[in-house]
N, C-alpha and C positions, 0 to 999 in steps of 0.2 A: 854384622850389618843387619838392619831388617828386623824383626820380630826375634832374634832370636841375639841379636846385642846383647855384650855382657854378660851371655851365657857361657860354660867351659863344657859342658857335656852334652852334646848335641848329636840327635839321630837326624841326618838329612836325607830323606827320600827323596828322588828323581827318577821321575817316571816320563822315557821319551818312546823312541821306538821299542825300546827294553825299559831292563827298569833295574837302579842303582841304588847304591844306600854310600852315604861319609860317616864315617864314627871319627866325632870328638870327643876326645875323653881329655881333661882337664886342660882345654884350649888347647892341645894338640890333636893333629891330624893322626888317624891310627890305622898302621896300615897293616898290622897281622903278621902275623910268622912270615910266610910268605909272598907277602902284599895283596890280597885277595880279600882280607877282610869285607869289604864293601859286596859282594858280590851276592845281595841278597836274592835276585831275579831271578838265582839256579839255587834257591833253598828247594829241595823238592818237597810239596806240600799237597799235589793234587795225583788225583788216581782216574788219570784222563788220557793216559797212553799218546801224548801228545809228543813229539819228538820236537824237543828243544834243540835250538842251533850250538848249543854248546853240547848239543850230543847225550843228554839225560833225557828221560821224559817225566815230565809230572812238574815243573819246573813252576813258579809263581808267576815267573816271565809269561808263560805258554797261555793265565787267562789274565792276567795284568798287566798289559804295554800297550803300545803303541800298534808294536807286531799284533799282538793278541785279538785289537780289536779289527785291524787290517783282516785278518783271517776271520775274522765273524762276521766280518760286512760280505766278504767272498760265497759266505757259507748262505749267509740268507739273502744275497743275491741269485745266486744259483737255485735256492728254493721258490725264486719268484716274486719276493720282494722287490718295490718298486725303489729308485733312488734317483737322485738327480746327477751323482756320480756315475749313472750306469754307464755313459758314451767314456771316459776314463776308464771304468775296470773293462768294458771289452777294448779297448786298446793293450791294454795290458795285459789281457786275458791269452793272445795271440801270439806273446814271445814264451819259447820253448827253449829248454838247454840246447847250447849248441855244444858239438865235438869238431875241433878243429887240430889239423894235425901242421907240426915242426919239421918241414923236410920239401924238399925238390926234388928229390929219386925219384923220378918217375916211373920206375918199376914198385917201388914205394907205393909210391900215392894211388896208382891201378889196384893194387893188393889191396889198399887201404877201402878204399870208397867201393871196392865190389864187397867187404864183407861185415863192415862196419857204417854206420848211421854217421858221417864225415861230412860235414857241412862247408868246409873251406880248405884254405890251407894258406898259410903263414909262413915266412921266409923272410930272413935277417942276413947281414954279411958274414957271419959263424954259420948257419944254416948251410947259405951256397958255398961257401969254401968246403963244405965236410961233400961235396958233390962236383964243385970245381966244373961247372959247362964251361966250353972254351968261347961261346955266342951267348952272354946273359939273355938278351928279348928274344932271341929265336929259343933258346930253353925256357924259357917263361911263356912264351906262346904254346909252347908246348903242353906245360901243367896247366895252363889253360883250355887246352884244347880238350886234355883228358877230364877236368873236372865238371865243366861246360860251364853258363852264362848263369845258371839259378845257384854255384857256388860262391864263395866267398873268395878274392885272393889279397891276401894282404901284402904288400912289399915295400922294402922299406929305403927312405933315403939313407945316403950317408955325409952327407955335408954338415956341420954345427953351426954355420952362419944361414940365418932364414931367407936370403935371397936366393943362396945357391939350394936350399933346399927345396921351396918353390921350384925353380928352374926342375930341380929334380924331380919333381914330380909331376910337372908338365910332361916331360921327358919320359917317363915313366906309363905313363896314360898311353899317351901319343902310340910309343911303341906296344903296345900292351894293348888295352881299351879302355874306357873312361868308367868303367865297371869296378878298377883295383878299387882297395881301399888301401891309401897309401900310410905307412906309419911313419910317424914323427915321434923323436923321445921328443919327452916333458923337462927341456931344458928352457930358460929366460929367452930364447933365440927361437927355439921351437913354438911356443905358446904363442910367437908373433905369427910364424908360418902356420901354425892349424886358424887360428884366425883368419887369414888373407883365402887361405885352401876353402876353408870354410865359406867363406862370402861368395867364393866362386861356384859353390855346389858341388865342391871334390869330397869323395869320402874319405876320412878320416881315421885311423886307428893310432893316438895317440898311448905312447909305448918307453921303456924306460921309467916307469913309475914305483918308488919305492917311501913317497909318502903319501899322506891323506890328502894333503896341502895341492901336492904335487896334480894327484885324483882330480879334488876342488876345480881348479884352474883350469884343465884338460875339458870338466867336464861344462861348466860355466863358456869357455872357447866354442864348442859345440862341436866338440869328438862324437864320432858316432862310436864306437869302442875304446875303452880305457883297459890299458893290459898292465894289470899288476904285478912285478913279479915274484912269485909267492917265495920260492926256495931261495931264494938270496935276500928279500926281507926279513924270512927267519935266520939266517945266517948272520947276517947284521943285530941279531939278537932283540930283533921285534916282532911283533905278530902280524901275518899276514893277512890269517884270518877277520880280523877285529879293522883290519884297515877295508878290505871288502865289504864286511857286514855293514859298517858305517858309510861308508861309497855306496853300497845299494839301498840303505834308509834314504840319503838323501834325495838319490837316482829316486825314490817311490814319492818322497815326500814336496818334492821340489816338480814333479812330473818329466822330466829330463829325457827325451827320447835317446838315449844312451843306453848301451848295455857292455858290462863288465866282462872283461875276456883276459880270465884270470890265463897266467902264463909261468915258464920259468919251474918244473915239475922235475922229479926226483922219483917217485912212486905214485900209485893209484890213491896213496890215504891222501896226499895234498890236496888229488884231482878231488876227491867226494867232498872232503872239507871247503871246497871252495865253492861247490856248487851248494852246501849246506848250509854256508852264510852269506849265499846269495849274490853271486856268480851266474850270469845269464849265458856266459859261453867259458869254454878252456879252448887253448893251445899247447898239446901237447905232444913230444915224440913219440913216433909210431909204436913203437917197444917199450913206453910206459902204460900206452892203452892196451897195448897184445896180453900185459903183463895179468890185466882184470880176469884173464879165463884159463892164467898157471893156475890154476888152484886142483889137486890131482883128486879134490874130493868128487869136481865135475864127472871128470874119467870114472870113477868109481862107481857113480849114479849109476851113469849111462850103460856101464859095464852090466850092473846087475839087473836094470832092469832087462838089460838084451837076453841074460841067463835068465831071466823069468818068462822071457816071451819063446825061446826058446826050448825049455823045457815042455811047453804044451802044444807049440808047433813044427818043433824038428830043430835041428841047429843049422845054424846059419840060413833059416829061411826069412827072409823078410816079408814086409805087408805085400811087397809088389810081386813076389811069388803065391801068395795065395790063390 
């Protein structure tokens, strides 16, 4: 089609928020040993220590996209540059990763939020079964009580027909506060309930999401949270990554007051990679976050630097014995 009809050898560039290449080599599509061929955006070409979302730095992408120029509008904003986007980028300017943790242990969640930066907390019907309260809203008043009112509590219905889910989450409020932010999967049923939820000024965390599509819909509806879930879209043999990155291109580009709250974790690399393609929050188990500070090289530091300090001021003396 277009300018390039009738031709069989074709380099097509596409340059969006990243930036692509198609190789046709003799009127077919070429997709490389390992399908990657296209992926000119991570040729690394610049020596600008720029940390690419695919995790190289120096990347084409990093001064030629979308992103690229996104990030030079930020940079000479911040130097004083005047724009008429500025009322947008200080909107945007103001959302910070969040950490949000998977559990109703309330001895849990106490431990959790005195020693870690925990901004919510999130609960599904696998969640409360692994805790089993024998009073659901008097236990959920509870993790209310301990997280207090500037936290997040996400809780979710279990109905798949949208009226009784509604219901539910009147029900839900009522006994609770009108603070939760209730979640809804991203079923045909669902998408009607965050709509009605939605018109009524209920918060929203739509949940159960394993496409873009799915994303799309959620986010268009006016979910204030979309929770992707990352370790079982890889498991289904897609990228989870790549479905977030493009959810928060459009989350930027479309101005969408939504933020992505990647979910569904395995280990710490899922958690970084999803904050690294742009992931505004995580949901994860308590002991996949604990896991970020096993690392025994920590202990090791600390060890030696203590035998350096003590070597000049006695052993086991500390600052506060001085």
């Amino acid at each position: 089609q277009g300018v390039v009809k009738g031709e069989k050898n074709i380099l097509f560039i596409n340059m969006g928020w990243g930036l692509g290449l198609s190789i046709f080599i003799n009127g077919e599509l070429y997709y490389g040993k390992s399908g990657f061929s296209g992926e000119f955006g991570h040729f690394c070409f610049f020596d600008n220590e720029i940390l690419c979302h695919c995790g190289k730095k120096g990347c084409i992408e990093t001064e030629a996209s979308g992103s690229a120029l996104h990030r030079k509008l930020l940079e000479r904003y911040r130097e004083g540059s005047s724009t008429i986007l500025a009322e947008k980028i200080e909107k945007k300017e103001k959302i910070k990763m969040e950490f949000i943790i998977d559990t109703v242990n309330l001895e849990e969640i106490k431990d959790a939020i005195d020693h870690m930066p925990i901004v919510g907390v999130t609960s599904n019907p696998s969640i409360v079964k692994a805790t089993a309260p024998e009073n659901f809203f008097d236990h959920m008043r509870k993790v209310r009580d301990i997280i207090g009112k500037d936290r997040s509590l996400h809780v979710q219905v279990i109905s798949k027909n949208c009226d009784e889910m509604v219901n539910e989450a009147h029900r839900i409020l009522k006994e609770i506060d009108n603070r939760v932010y209730v979640k809804i999967p991203v079923s045909y049923e669902g998408i009607k309930a965050i709509k009605i939820l939605k018109a009524e000024g209920i918060n929203v965390t739509a949940t159960a999401v394993y496409d873009l599509m799915q994303a799309y819909m959620a986010l268009a509806a006016g979910a204030d949270y979309i929770a992707p879930y990352v370790n079982r879209i890889g498991n289904l043999g897609s990228d989870p990554f790549e479905l977030v990155n493009e959810l928060s291109n459009r989350i930027v580009m479309d101005d969408y007051d939504c933020k992505i709250l990647a979910a569904s974790f395995k280990g710490v690399q899922q958690v970084r990679d999803s904050f690294n393609s742009g992931a505004q929050a995580i949901t994860a188990p308590v002991s996949v976050l604990k896991a970020i500070f096993n690392n025994p090289n920590i202990e090791k530091a600390v060890d030696d630097f203590n035998q350096d300090w003590y070597s000049v001021y006695g052993e086991n003396k500390g600052i506060c014995d001085l």
